[in-house]
N, C-alpha and C positions, 0 to 999 in steps of 0.2 A: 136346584135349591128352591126351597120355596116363598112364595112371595111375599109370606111374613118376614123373612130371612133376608129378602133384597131390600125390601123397605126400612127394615133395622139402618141396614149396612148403608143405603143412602142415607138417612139420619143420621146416621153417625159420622157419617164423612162430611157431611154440611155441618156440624156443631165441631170437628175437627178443624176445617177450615176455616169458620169462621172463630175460632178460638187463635187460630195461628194470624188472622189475619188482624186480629185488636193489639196480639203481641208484638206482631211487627209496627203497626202502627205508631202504637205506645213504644216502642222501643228507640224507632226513628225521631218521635217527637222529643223526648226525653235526651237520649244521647244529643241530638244536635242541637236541643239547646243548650247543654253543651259546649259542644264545641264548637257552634256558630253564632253562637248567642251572646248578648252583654256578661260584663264582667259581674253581674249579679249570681246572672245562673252556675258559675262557674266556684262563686264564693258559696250558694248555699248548696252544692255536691260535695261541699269541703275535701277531704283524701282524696281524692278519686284515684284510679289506675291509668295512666291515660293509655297501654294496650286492650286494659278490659272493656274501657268508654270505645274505642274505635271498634274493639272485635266487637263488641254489641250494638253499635252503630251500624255496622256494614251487614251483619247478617240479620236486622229488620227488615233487609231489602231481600235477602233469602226465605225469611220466612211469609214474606207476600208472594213469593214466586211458589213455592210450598204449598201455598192457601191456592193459588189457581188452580195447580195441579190435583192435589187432595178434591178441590169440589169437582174437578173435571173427570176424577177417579183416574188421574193417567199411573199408569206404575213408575216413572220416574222419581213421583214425588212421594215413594216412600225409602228410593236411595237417598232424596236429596233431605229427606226426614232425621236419617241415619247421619247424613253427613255433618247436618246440625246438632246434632245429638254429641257424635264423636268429637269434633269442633270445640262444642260449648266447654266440654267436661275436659278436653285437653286446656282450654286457655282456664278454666276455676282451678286446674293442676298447676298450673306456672304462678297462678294468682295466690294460689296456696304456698306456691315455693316465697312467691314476694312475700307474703304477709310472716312464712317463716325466717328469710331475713332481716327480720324486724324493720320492711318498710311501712311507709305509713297507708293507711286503708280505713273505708267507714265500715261498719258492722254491716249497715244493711248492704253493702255489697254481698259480703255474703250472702246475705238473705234472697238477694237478687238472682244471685248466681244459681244458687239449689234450686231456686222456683225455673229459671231459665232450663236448667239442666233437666230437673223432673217430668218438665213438661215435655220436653222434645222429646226423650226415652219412651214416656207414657204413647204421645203421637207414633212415635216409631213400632211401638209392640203393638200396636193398637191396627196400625198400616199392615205392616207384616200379615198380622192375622187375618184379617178383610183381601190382603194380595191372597193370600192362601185358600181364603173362601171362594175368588173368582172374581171377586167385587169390582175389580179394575180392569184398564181398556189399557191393553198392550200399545206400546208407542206413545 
């Protein structure tokens, strides 16, 4: 490969990680406030889902472990990429089934949920194809 070609690939996997790693952050901060938070923050979430608030609570903690991985370039964390990926878009499907039982939901959840969901796929095709260039350190 040549060294225009690794240096890409390094770039990109540090604007990767460190893209996964504001999402996790933001994601942690936001859900726990939450759900560990005064009764304010809970009032201005108004509808929430409370499986969509915890699924995206707990995998902020996935997508920092993602971000070490990605900048470390290990191949794990373009399974563990996938897993989030497949994850996110199984629970916006259940999410989708509630909103069609006519439970209650804010709009920007959805809004939430597409940008969660696009992003992880994008990171996932994005892995793939850099795992396929060489880019990554077996183990």
């Amino acid at each position: 490969m040549s060294e225009h070609g690794l240096t890409t690939s390094k770039t990109m996997m540090w604007i990767i990680a460190s893209v996964a790693v504001l999402f996790g952050l933001m994601t942690i901060k936001s859900g726990g406030q939450v759900l560990f938070g005064d009764e304010s923050y809970r009032v201005a979430a108004g509808n929430y889902v409370p499986f969509v608030l915890w699924f995206n609570f707990m995998a902020g903690f996935a997508y920092l472990v993602a971000a070490i991985g990605i900048a470390a370039r290990k191949s794990w964390s373009g399974w563990l990429a996938l897993l989030i990926a497949i994850s996110t878009l199984l629970v916006f499907a259940a999410f989708g089934l509630h909103i069609l039982a006519e439970g209650e939901y804010e709009t920007r959840t959805v809004a939430a949920m597409s940008l969660r969901s696009t992003v992880w796929v994008v990171i996932s095709v994005l892995l793939y194809r850099n795992y396929r260039k060489g880019s990554f350190h077996i183990v």
